[in-house]
Biopython code that builds the backbone (N, CA, C, O; Angstrom):
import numpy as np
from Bio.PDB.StructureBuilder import StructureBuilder

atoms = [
    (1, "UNK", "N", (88.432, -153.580, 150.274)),
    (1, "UNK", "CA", (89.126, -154.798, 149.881)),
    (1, "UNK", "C", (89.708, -154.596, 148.480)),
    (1, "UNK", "O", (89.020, -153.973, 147.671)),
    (2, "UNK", "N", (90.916, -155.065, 148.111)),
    (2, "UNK", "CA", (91.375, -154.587, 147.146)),
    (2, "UNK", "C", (91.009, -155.635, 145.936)),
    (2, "UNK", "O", (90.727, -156.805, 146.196)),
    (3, "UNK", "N", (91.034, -155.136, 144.615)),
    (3, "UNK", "CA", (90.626, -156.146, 143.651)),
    (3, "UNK", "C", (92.497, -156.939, 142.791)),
    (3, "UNK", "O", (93.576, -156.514, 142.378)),
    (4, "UNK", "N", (91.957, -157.905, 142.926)),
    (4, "UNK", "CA", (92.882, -158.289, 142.060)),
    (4, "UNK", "C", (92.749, -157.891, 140.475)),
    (4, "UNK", "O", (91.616, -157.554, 140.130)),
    (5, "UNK", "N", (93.747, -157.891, 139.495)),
    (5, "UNK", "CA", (93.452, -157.302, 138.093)),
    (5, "UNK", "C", (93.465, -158.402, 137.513)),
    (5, "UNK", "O", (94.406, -159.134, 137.818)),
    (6, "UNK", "N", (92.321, -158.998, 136.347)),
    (6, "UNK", "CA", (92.268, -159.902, 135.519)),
    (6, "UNK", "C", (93.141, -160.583, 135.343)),
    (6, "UNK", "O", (94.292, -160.268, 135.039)),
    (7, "UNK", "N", (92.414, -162.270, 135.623)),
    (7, "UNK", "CA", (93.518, -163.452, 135.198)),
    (7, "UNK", "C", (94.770, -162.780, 134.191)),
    (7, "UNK", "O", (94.345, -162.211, 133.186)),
    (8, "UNK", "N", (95.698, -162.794, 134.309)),
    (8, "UNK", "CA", (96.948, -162.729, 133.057)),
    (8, "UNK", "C", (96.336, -163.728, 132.081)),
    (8, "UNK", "O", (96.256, -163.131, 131.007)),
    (9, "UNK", "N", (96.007, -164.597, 131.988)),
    (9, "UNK", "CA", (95.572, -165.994, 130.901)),
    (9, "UNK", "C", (94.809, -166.059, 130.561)),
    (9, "UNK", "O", (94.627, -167.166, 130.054)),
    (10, "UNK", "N", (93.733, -165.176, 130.463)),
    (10, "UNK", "CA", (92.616, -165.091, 129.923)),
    (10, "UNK", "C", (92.435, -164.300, 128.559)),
    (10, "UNK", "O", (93.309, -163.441, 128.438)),
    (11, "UNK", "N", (91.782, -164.337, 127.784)),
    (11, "UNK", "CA", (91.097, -163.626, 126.906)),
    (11, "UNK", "C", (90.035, -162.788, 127.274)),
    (11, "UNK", "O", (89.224, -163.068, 128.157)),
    (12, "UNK", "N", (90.032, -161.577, 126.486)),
    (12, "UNK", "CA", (88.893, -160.949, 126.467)),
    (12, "UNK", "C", (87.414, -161.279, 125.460)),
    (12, "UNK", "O", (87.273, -161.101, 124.250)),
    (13, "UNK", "N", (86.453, -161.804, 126.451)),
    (13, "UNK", "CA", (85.484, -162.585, 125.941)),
    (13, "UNK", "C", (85.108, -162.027, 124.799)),
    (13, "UNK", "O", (85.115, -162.650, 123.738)),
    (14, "UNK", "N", (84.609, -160.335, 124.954)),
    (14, "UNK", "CA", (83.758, -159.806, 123.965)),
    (14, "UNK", "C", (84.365, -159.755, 122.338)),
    (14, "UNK", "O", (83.728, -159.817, 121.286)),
    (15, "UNK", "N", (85.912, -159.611, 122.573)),
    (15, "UNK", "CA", (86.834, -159.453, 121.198)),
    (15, "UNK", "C", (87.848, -160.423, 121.124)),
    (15, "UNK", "O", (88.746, -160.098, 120.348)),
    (16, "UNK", "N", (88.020, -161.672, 121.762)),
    (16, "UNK", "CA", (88.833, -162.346, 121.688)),
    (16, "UNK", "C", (89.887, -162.373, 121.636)),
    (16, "UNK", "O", (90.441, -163.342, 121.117)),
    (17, "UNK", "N", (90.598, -161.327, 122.147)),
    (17, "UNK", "CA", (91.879, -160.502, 121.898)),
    (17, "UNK", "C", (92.404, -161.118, 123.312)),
    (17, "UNK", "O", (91.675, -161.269, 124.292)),
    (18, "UNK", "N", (94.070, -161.517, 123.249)),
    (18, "UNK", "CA", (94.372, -162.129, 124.350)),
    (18, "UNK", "C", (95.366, -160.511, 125.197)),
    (18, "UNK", "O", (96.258, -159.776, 124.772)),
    (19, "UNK", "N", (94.577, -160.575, 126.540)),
    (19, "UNK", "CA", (95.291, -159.451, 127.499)),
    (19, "UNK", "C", (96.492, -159.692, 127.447)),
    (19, "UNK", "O", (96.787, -160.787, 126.969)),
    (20, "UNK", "N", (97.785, -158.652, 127.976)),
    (20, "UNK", "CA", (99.119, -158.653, 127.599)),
    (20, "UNK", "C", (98.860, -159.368, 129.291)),
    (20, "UNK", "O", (97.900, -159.462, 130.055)),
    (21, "UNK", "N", (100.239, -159.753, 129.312)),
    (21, "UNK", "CA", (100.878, -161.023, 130.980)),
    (21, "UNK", "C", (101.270, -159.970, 131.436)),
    (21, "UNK", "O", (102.033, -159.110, 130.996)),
    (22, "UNK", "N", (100.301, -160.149, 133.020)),
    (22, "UNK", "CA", (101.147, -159.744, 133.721)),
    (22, "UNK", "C", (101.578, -160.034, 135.217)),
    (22, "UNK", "O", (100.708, -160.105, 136.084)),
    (23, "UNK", "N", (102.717, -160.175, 135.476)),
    (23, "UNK", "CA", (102.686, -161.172, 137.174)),
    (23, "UNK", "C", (102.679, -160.094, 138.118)),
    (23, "UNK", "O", (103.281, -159.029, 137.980)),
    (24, "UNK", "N", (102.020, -160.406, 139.006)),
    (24, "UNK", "CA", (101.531, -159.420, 140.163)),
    (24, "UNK", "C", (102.211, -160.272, 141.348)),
    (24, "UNK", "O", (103.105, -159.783, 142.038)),
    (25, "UNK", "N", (101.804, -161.370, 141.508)),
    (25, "UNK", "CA", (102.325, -162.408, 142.697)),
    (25, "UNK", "C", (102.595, -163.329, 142.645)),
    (25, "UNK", "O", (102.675, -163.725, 141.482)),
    (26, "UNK", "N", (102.944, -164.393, 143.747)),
    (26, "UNK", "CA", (103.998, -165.448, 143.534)),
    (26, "UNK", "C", (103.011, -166.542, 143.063)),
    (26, "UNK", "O", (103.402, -167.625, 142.627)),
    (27, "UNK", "N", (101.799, -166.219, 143.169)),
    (27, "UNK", "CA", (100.885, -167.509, 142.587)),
    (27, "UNK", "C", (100.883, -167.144, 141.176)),
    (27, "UNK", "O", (101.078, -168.016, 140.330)),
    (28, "UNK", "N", (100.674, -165.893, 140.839)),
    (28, "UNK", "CA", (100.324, -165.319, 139.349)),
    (28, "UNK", "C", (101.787, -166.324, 138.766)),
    (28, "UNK", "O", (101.602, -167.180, 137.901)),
    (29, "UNK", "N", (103.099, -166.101, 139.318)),
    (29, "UNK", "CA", (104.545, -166.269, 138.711)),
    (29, "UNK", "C", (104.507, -168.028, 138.880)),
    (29, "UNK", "O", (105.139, -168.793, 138.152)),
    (30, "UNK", "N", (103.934, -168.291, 139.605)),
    (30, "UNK", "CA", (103.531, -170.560, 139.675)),
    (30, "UNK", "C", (102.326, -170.644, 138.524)),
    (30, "UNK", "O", (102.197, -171.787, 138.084)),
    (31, "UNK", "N", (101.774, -170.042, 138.175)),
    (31, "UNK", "CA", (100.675, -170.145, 137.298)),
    (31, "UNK", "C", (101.344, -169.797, 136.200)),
    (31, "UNK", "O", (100.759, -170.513, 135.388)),
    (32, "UNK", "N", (102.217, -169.166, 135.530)),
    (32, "UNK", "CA", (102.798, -168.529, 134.517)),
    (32, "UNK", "C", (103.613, -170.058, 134.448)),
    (32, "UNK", "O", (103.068, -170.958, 133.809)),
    (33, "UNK", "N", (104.651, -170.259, 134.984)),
    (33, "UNK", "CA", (105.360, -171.673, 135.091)),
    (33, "UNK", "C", (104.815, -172.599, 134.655)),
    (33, "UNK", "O", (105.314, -173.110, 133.653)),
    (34, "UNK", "N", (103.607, -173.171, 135.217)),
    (34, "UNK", "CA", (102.414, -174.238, 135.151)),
    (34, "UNK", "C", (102.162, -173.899, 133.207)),
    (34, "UNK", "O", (102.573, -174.857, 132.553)),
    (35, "UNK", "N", (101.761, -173.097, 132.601)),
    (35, "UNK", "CA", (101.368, -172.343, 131.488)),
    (35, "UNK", "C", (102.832, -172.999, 130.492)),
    (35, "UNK", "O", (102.564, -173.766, 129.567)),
    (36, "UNK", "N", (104.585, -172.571, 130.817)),
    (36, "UNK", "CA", (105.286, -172.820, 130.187)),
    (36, "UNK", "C", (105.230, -173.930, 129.967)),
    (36, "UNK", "O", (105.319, -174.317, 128.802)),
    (37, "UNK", "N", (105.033, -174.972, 131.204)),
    (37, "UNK", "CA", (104.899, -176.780, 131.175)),
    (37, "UNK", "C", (104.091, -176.660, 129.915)),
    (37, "UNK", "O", (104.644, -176.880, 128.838)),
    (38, "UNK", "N", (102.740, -176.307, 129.973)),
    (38, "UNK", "CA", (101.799, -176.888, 129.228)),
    (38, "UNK", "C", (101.941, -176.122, 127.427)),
    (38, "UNK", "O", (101.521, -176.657, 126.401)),
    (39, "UNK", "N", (102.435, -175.182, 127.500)),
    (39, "UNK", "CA", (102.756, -174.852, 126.311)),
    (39, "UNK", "C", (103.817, -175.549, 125.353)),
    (39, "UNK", "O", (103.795, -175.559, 124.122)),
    (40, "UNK", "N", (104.921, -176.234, 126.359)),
    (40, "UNK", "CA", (106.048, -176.880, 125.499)),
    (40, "UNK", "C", (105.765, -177.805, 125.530)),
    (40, "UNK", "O", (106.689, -178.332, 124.909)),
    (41, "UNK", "N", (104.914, -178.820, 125.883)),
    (41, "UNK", "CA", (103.700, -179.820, 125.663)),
    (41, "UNK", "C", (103.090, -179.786, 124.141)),
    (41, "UNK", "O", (103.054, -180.802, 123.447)),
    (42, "UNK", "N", (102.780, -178.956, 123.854)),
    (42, "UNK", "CA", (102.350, -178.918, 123.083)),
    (42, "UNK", "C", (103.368, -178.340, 121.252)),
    (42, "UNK", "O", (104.499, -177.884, 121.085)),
    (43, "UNK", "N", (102.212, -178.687, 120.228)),
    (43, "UNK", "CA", (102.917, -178.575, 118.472)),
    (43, "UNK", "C", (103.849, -177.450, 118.892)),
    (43, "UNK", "O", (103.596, -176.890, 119.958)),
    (44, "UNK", "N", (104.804, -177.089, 118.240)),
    (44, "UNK", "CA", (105.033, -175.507, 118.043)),
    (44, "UNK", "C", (104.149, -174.994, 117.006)),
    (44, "UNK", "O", (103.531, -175.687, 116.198)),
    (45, "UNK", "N", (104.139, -173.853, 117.085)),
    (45, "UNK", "CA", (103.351, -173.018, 116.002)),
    (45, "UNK", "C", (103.528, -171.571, 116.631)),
    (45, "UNK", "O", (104.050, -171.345, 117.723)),
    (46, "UNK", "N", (102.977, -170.578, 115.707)),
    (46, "UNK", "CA", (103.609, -168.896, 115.977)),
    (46, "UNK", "C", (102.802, -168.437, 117.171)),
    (46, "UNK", "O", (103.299, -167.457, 117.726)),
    (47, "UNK", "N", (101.593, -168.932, 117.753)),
    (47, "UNK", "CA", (101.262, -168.332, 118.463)),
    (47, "UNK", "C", (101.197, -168.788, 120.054)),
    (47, "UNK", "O", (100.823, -168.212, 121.076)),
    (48, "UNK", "N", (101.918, -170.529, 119.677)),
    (48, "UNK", "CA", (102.494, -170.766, 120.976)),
    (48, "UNK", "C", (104.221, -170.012, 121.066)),
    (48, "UNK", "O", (104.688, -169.937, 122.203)),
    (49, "UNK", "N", (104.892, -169.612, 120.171)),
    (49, "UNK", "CA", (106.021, -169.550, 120.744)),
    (49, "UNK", "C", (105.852, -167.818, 120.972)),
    (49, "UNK", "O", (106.859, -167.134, 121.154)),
    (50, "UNK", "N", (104.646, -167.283, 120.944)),
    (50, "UNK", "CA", (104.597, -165.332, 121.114)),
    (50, "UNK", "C", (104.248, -166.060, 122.355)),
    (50, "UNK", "O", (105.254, -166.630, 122.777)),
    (51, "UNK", "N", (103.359, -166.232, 122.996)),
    (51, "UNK", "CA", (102.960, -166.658, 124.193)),
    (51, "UNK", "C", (104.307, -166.931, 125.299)),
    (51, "UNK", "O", (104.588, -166.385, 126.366)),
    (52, "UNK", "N", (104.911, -167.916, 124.599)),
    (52, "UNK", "CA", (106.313, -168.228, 125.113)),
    (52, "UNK", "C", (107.318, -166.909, 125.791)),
    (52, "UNK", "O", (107.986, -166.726, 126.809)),
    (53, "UNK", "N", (107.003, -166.248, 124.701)),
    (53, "UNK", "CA", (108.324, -164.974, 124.866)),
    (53, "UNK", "C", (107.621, -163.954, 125.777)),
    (53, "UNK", "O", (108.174, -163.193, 126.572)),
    (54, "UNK", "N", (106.116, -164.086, 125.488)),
    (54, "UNK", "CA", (104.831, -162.702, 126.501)),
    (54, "UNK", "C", (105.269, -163.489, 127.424)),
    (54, "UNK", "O", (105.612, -162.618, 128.223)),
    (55, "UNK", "N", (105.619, -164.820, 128.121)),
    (55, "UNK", "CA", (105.403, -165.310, 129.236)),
    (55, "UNK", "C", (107.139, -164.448, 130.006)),
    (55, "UNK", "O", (107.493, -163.502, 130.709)),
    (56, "UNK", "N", (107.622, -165.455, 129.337)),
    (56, "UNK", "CA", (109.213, -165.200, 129.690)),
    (56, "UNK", "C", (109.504, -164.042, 130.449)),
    (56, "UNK", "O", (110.032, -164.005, 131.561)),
    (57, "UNK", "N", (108.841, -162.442, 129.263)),
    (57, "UNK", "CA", (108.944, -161.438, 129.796)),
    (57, "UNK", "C", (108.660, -160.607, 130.883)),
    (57, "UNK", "O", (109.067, -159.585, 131.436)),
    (58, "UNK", "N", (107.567, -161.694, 130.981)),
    (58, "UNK", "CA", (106.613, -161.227, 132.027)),
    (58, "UNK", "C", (106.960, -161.569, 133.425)),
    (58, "UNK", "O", (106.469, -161.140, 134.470)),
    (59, "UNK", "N", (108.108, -162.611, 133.188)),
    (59, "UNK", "CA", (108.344, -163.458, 134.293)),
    (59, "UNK", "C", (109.337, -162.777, 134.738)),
    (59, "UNK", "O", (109.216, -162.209, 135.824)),
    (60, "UNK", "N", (110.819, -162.660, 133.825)),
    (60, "UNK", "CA", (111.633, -161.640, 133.958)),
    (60, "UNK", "C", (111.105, -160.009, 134.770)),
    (60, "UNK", "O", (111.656, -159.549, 135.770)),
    (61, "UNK", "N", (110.328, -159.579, 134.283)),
    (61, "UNK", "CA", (110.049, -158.544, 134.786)),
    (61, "UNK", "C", (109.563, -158.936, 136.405)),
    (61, "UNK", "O", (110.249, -158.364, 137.251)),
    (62, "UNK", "N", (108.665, -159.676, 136.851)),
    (62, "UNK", "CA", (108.607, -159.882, 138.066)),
    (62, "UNK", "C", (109.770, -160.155, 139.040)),
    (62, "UNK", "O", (109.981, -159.907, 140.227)),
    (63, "UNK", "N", (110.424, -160.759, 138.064)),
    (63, "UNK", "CA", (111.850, -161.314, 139.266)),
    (63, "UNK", "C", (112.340, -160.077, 139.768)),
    (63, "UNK", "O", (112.320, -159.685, 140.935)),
    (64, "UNK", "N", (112.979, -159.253, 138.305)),
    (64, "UNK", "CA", (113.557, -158.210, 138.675)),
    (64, "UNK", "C", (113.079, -157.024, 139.443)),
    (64, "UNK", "O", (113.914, -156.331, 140.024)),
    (65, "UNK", "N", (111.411, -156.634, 139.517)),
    (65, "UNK", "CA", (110.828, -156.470, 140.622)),
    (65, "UNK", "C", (110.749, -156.868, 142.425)),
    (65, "UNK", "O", (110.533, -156.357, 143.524)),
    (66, "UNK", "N", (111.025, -157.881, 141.894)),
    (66, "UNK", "CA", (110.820, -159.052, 143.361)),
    (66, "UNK", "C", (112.388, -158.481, 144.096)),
    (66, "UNK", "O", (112.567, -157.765, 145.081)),
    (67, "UNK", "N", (113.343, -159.110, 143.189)),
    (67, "UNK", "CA", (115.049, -158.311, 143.407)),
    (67, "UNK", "C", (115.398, -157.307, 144.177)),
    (67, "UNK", "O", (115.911, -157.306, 145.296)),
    (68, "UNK", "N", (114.845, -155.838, 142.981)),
    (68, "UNK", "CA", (114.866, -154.451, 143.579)),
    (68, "UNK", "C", (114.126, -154.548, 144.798)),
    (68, "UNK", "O", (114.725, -153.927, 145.675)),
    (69, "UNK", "N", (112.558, -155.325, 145.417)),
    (69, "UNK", "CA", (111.808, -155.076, 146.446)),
    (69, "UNK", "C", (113.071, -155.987, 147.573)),
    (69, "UNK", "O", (113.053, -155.514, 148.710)),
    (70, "UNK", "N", (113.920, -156.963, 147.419)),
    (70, "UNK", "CA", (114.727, -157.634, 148.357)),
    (70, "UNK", "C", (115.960, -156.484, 148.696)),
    (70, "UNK", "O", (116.291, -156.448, 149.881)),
    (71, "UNK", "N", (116.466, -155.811, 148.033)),
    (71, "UNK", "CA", (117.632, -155.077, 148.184)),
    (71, "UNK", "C", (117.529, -153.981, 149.047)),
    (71, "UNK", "O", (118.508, -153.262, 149.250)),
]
sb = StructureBuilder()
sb.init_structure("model")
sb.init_model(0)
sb.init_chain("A")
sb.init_seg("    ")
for serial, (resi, resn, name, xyz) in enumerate(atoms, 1):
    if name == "N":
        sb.init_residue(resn, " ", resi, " ")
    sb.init_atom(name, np.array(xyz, "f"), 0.0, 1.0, " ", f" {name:<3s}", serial, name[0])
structure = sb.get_structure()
């Protein structure tokens, strides 16, 4: 059975260091979405708008994955 790879949205407990995004599937890419809602919800500040741009990229990169896999 195959493993899925760590929430994208999580932190790493032991060092608190937040894992880089990454979308694997179309729930991972609705969960990333869900994340933008709740981030522009919220103050700005520097480490909501890095989040913003880790998201974006991350999202971008899936599409254009998703794309090349349609063609």
């Amino acid at each position: 059975m195959a493993r899925h790879p760590p929430c994208p949205f999580d932190r790493d407990q032991e060092t608190d260091v937040k894992l880089p995004i990454v979308i694997h599937t179309d729930e991972d890419y609705d969960r990333a979405q869900q994340r933008v809602k709740e981030l522009n919800a919220m103050p700005d500040s520097g480490e909501k708008e890095r989040e913003l741009e880790a998201l974006a990229e991350a999202m971008l990169a899936f599409e254009l994955r998703r794309d090349d896999a349609d063609d």
